[in-house]
C-alpha positions as CSV (number, residue, x, y, z in Angstrom):
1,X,74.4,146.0,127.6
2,X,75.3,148.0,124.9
3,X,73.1,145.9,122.1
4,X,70.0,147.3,124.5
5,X,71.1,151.0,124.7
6,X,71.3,150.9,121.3
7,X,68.3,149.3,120.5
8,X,66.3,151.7,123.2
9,X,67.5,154.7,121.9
10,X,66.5,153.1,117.8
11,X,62.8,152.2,119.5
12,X,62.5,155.8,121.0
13,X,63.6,157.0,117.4
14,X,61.1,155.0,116.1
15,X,58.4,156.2,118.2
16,X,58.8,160.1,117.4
17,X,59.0,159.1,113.9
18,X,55.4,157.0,114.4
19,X,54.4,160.0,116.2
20,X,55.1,162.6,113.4
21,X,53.6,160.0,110.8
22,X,50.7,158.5,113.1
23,X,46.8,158.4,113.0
24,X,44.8,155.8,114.3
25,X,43.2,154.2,111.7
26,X,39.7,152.8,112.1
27,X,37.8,152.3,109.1
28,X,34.4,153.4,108.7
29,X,32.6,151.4,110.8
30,X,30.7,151.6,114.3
31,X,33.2,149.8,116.6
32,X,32.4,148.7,120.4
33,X,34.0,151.0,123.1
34,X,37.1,150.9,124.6
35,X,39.8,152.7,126.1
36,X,40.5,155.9,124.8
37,X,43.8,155.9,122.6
38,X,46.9,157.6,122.9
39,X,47.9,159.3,119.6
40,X,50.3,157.5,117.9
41,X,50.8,154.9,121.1
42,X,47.2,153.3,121.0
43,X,46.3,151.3,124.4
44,X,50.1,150.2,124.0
45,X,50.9,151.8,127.6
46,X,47.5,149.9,129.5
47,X,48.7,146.7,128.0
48,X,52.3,146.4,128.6
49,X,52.6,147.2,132.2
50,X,50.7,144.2,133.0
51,X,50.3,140.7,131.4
52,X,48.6,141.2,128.2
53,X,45.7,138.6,129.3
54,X,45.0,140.3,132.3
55,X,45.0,143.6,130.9
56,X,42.3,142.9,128.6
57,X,40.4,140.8,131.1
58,X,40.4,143.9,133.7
59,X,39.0,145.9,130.9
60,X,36.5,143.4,130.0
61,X,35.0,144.1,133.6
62,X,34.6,147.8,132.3
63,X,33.8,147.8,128.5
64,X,31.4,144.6,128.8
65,X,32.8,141.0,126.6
66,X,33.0,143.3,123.4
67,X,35.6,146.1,123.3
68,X,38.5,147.7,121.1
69,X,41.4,148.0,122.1
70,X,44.3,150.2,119.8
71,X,47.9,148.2,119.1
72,X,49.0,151.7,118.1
73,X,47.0,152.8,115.5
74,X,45.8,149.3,114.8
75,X,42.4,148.5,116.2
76,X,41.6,145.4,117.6
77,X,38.4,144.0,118.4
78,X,38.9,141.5,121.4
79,X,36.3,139.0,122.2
80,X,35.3,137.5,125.9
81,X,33.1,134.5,127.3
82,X,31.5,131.5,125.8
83,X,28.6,133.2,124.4
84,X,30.3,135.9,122.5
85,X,32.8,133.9,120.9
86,X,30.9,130.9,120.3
87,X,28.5,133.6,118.4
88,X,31.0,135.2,116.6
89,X,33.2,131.8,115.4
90,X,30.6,129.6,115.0
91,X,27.2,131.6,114.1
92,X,28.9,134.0,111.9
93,X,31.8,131.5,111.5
94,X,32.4,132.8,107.4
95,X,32.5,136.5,108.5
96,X,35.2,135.7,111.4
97,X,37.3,133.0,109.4
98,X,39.9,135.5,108.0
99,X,43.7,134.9,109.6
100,X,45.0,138.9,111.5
101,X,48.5,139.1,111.2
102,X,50.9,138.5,114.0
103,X,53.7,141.2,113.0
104,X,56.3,139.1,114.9
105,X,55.9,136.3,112.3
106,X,54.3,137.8,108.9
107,X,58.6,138.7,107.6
108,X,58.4,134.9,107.8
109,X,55.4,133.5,106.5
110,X,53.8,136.6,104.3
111,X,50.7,135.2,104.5
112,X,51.8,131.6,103.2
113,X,51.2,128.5,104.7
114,X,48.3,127.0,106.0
115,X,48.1,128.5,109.6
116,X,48.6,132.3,108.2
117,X,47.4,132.4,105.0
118,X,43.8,133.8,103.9
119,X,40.7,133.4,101.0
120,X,41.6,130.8,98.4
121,X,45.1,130.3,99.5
122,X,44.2,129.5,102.9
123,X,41.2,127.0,101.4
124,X,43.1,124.5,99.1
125,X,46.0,124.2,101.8
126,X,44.0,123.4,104.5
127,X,41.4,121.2,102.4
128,X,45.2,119.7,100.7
129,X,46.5,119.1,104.5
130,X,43.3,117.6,105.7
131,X,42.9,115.1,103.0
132,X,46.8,113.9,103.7
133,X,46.5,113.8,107.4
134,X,43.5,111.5,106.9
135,X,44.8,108.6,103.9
136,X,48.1,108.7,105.7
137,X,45.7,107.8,109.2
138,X,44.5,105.0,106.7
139,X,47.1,104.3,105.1
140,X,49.5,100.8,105.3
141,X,50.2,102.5,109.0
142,X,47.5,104.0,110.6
143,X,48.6,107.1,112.6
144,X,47.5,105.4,115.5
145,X,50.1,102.6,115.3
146,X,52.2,105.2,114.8
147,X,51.5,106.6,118.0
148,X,51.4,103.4,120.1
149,X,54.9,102.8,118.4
150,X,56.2,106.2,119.3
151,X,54.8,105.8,123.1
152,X,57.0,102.5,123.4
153,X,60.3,104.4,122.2
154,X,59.4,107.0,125.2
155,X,59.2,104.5,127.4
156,X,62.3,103.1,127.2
157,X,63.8,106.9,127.7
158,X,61.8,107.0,131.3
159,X,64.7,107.6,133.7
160,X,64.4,106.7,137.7
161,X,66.5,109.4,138.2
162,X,65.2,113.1,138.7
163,X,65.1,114.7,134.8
164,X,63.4,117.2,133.1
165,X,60.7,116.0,130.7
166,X,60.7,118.9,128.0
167,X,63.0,117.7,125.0
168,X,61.9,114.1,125.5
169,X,58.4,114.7,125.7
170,X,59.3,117.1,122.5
171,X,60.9,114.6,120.8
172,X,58.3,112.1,121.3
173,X,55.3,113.9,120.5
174,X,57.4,115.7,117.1
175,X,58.3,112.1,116.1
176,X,54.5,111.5,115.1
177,X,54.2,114.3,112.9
178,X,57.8,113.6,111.6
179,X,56.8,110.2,110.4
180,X,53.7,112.0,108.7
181,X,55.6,115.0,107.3
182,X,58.8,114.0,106.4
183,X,58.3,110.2,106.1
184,X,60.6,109.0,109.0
185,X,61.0,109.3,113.3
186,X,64.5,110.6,114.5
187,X,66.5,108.6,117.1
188,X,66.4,110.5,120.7
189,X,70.2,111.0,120.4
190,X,70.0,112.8,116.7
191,X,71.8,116.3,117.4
192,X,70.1,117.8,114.5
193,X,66.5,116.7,115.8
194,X,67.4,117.8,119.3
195,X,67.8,121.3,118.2
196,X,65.3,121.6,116.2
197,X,63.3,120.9,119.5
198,X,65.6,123.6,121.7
199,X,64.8,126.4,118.5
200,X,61.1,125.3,119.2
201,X,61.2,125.5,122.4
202,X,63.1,128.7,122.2
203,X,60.5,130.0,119.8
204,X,57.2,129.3,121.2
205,X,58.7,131.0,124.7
206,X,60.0,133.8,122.7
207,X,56.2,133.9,121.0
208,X,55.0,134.1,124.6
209,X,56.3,136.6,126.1
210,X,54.6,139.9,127.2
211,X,57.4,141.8,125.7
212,X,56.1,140.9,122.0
213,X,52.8,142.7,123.0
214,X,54.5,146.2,122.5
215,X,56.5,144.9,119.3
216,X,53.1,144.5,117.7
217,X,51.9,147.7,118.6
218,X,55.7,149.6,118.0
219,X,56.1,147.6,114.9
220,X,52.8,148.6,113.5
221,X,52.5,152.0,114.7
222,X,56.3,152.9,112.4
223,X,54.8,151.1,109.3
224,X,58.1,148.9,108.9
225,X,61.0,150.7,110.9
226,X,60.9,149.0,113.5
227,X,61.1,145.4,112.0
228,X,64.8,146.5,111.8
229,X,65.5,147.1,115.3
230,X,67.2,144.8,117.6
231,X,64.5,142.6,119.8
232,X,62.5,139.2,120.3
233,X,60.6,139.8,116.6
234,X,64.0,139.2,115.4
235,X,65.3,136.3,117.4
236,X,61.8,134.6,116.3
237,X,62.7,135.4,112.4
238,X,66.3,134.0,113.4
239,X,64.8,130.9,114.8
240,X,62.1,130.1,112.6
241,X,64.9,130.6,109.9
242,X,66.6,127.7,111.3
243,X,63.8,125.6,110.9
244,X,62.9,126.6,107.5
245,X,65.7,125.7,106.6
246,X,65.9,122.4,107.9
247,X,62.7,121.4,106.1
248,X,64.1,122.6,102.3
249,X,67.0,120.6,103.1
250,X,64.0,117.6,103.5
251,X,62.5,119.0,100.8
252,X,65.3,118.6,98.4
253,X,66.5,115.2,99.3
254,X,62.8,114.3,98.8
255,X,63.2,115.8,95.4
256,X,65.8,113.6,94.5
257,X,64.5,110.6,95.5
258,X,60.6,110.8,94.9
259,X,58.4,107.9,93.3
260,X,55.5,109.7,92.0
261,X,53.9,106.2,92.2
262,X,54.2,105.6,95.9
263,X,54.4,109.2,97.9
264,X,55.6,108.5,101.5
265,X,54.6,111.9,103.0
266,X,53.2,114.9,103.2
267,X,55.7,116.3,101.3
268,X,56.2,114.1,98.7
269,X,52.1,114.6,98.3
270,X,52.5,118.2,97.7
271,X,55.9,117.9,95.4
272,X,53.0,115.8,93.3
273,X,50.6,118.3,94.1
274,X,53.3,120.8,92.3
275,X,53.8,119.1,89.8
276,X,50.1,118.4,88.6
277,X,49.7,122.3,88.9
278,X,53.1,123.2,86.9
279,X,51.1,124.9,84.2
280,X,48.5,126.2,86.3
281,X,48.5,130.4,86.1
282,X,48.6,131.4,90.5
283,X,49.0,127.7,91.5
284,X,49.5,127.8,95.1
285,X,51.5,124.6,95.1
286,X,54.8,126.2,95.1
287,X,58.4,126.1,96.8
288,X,56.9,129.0,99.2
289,X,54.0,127.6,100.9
290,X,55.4,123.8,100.7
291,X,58.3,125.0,103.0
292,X,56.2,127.4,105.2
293,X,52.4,124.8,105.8
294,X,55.6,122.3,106.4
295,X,57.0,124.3,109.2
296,X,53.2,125.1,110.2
297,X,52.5,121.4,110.9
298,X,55.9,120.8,112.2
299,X,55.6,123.4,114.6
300,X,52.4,123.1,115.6
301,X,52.3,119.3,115.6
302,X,55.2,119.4,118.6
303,X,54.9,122.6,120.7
304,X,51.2,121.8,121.9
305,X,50.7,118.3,122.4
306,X,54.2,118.3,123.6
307,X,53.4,121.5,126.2
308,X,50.2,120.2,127.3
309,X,51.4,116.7,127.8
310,X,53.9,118.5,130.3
311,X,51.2,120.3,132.3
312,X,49.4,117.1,132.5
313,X,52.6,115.1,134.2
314,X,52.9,118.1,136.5
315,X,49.0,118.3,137.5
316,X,48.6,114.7,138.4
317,X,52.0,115.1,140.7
318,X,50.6,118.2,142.2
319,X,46.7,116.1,142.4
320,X,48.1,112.3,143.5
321,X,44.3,111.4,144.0
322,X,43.8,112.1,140.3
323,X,47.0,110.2,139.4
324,X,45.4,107.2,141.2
325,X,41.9,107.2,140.1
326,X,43.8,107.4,136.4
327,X,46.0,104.2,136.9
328,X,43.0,102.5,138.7
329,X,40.7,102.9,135.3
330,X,43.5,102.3,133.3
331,X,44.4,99.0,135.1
332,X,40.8,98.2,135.0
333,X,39.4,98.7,131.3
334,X,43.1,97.8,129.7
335,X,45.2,96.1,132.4
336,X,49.1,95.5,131.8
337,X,49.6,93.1,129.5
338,X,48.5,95.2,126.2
339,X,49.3,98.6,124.9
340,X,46.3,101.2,125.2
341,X,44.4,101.6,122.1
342,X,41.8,105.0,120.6
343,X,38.8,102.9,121.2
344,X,39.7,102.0,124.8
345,X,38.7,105.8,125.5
346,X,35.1,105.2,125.0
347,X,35.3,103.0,128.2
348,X,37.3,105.1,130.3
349,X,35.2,108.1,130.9
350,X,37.5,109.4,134.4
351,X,40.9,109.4,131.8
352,X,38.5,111.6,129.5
353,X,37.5,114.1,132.0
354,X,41.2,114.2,133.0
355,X,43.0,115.1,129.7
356,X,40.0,117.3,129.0
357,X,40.8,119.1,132.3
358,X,44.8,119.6,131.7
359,X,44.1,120.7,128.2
360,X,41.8,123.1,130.0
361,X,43.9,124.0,133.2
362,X,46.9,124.3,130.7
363,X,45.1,127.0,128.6
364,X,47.9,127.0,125.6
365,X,46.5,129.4,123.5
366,X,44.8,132.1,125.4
367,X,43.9,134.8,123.3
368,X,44.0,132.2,120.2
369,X,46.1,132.8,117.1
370,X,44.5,136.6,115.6
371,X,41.1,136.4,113.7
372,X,40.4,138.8,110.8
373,X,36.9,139.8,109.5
374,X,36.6,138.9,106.1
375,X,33.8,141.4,105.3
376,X,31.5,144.5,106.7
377,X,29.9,142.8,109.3
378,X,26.8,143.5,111.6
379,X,27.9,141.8,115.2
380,X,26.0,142.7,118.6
381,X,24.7,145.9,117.3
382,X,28.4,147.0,116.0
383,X,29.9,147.4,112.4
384,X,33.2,145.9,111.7
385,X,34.6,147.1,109.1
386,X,36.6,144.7,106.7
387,X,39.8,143.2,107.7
388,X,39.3,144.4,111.3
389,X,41.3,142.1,113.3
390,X,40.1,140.3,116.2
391,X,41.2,138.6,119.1
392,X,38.6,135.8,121.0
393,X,40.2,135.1,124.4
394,X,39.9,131.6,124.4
395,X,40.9,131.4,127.9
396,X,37.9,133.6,128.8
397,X,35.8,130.2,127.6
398,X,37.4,128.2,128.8
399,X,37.5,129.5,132.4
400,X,34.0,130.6,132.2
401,X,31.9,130.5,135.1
402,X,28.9,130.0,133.5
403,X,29.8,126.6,132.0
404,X,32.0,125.2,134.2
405,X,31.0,124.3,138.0
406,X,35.0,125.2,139.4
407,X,36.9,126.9,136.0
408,X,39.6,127.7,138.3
409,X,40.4,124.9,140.4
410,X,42.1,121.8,138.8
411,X,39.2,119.5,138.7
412,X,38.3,116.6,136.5
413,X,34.8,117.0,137.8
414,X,34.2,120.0,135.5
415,X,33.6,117.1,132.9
416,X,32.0,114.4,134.7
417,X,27.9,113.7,135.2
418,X,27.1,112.7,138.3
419,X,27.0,109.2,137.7
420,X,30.9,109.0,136.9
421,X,29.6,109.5,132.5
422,X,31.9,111.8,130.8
423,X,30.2,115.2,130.1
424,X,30.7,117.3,127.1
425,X,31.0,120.8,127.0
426,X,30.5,123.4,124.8
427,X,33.0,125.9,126.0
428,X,35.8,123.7,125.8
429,X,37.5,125.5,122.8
430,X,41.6,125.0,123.3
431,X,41.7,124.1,119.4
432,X,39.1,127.0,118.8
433,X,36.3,126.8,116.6
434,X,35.0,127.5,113.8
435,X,36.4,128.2,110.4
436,X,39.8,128.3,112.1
437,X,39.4,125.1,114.0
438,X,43.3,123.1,114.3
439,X,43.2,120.8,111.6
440,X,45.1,118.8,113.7
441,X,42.3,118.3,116.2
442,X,42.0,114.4,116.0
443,X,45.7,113.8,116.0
444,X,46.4,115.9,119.1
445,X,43.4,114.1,121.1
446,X,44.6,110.7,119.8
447,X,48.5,112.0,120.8
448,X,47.3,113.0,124.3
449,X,44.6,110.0,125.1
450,X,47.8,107.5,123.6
451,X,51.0,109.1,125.3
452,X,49.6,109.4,128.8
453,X,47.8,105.9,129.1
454,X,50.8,104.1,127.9
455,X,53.2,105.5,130.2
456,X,50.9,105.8,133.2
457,X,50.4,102.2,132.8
458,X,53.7,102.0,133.1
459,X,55.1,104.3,135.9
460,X,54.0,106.3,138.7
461,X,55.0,109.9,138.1
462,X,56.8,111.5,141.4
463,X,57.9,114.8,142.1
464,X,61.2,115.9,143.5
465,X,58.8,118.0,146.3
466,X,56.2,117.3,148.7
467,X,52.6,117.9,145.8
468,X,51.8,121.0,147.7
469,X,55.1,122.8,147.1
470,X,54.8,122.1,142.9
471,X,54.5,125.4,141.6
472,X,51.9,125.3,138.3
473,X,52.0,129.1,137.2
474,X,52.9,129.2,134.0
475,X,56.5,130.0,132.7
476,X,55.3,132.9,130.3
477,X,51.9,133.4,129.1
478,X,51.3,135.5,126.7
479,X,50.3,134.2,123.1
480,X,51.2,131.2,124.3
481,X,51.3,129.2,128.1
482,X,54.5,128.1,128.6
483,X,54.4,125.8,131.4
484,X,57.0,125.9,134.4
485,X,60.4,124.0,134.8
486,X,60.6,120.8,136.5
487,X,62.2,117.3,137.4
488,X,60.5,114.3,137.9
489,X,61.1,110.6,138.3
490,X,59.3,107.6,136.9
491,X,58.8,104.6,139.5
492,X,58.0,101.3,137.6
493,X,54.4,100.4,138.7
């Protein structure tokens, strides 16, 4: 088309300009090897070719778990295997706590919000968010009602006939942290609800694709220049726009109709919040990062629990035997007559393994969102130098063969004693960990444990396929998994 000739012919502008104006710039320190650079181009032309992940895992088998790797003249330290990134996030969690940037999204956040932003910013707005998540768990509703409510609604959606599960499972998941953020759950049939769910959708796929890989490296390579040019950096700023602007449309009617006595929500906290810091010189309770830690836990509250709750319908159609063992525990600790409840888990040790496998199988974040050093920092015999970015490939942990007995078979056994107990495991890191942990850890695992119980209680999940024909590769994977496309139908059990 002539939208991509044009924007070819602006990248390869772009490039000679980099190239004119480019040098690799790598601080001071002692960094671990890696493949040589390109001028100007970095490791850009070893990474694209192939699927980021794999990429870097093939050099991993060259440079050992600790290597740099150039996104044009950016270096990038990546990270590989339980031990190394349990070392670096956890042992030296202060030093490895910083946010990188993810060019693709920093013209939309700038740093703001609670997912992106760094030092003190980052500190109050996650300490702000953590504190509302929890007294609105303890509140009049507890968020587990919340979910238990939310489950019923989906199951009345459950259709006999073939459909595809993505918006609904969207929709239900989002609902939960709707009724946190903005104070209410949409109906299934709102319009505006159901495309906020498409632009999500849209987004995280657009996050995910290899293509974005080079943007990072083209983007920072030409300082700026190429943040103009036509490509997926620019349908994510489009999209996330969208959404943004959804939320100040929230925002405002909350404005209007706040009781500072009685807050609702989240947002009506941090309107409080505001105003109790109105005369405070650098508050950082303003318009900016209300709007953007709203979109953070909007976003962020849907795509995953949503995406992994999608892998695990398709495992157990692809793994009947699972499916079975699952209803079998579920009929025996909590039967048919009640709705499953968060301390029924404790007792159902099989369910456990199961949802810790799909969150594991499903591998959402694989190279985790970008860490940042936040000072010098001494790390397996190498210096870092401050603000060095750095990438732990949380899929290397959680597929690592020293910790788990099959990490690449689906297999509910890679958390199970051998008496049937459920077994923890130290490499199972799909929230990360560390400084950078999800805050919203104990919502997701309530969300998952909740959703699937309640409507496997329900319904047998079949496929439209014989099991052994269900394809499970993912969709896209590349800062995200995106699972595959598929229909299913519920049979009442």
């Amino acid at each position: 088309s002539m939208e991509l000739g044009t924007g070819c012919a602006l990248l390869l502008a772009a490039v000679l300009l980099a190239a004119v104006l480019g040098r690799p710039r790598g601080g001071s320190g002692r960094l671990p090897p890696g493949p040589r650079p390109l001028p100007f181009l970095g490791n850009l032309l070893q990474l694209c070719p192939m699927r980021s992940l794999q990429a870097l895992e093939k050099l991993r088998a060259t440079y050992g778990p600790v290597f740099t790797v150039y996104f044009g003249r950016k270096p990038v330290v990546v990270l590989c295997g339980h031990a190394v990134v349990r070392e670096a996030l956890v042992e030296h969690a202060e030093a490895f706590g910083g946010r990188g940037q993810m060019p693709s999204l920093d013209r939309v956040f700038e740093s703001h919000g609670v997912v992106f932003a760094n030092g003190e910013r980052w500190r109050q707005l996650r300490r702000f968010s953590l504190t509302v998540l929890r007294d609105f768990g303890m509140g009049k509703r507890s968020i587990e009602e919340r979910i238990q409510e939310e489950a019923q609604f989906l199951l009345q959606e459950l259709q006999q006939k073939p459909f595809d599960p993505t918006y609904l499972l969207s929709q239900a998941v989002s609902n939960v942290i709707c009724s946190i953020v903005f104070g209410n759950r949409f109906d299934y049939k709102d319009t505006e609800f159901r495309e906020m769910m498409q632009v999500m959708n849209e987004s995280f796929r657009e996050l995910s694709s290899t293509s974005l890989r080079w943007c990072m490296g083209f983007h920072d390579m030409s300082d700026g220049l190429f943040a103009l040019l036509p490509g997926p950096h620019r349908r994510i700023e489009r999209l996330l726009g969208r959404m943004r602007r959804f939320i100040a449309r929230h925002v405002e009617q909350h404005r209007a109709t706040l009781d500072p006595a009685a807050p609702r929500d989240f947002i009506d906290c941090f309107l409080l919040q505001m105003d109790k810091e109105k005369d405070k010189a650098g508050s950082e309770f303003n318009e900016k990062n209300l709007e953007l830690t709203t979109l953070n836990l909007f976003f962020a509250g849907t795509e995953t629990v949503s995406s992994t709750l999608r892998y695990g319908f398709l495992l157990l159609m692809k793994h009947p035997e699972v499916q079975e063992k699952l209803q079998e525990e579920i009929g025996r600790v909590i039967g048919s007559e009640r709705a499953p409840a968060v301390e029924d888990r404790a007792r159902m040790p099989y369910t456990d393994a199961v949802i810790h496998e799909v969150q594991r199988v499903s591998d959402l974040l694989p190279m985790d969102v970008p860490h940042m050093v936040t000072r010098d920092t001494l790390f397996r015999g190498y210096l870092l130098p401050k603000g060095t970015e750095v990438y732990p490939l949380l899929s290397t942990v959680l597929h690592d063969p020293t910790m788990f007995a099959r990490p690449d078979a689906f297999d509910p056994g890679n958390f199970l004693g051998a008496d049937g107990s459920f077994r923890k495991n130290e490499a199972f890191v799909p929230f990360s960990s560390g400084k950078r942990i999800c805050l919203g850890e104990a919502l997701a695992r309530m969300e998952l444990f909740l959703f699937l119980t309640t409507v496997l209680q329900h319904f047998h999940l079949q496929p439209l396929v014989p099991p052994a024909q269900l394809n499970t590769a993912p969709r896209e994977s590349g800062f995200g998994t995106v699972p595959p496309l598929y229909e299913l139908r519920v049979l009442p059990r």
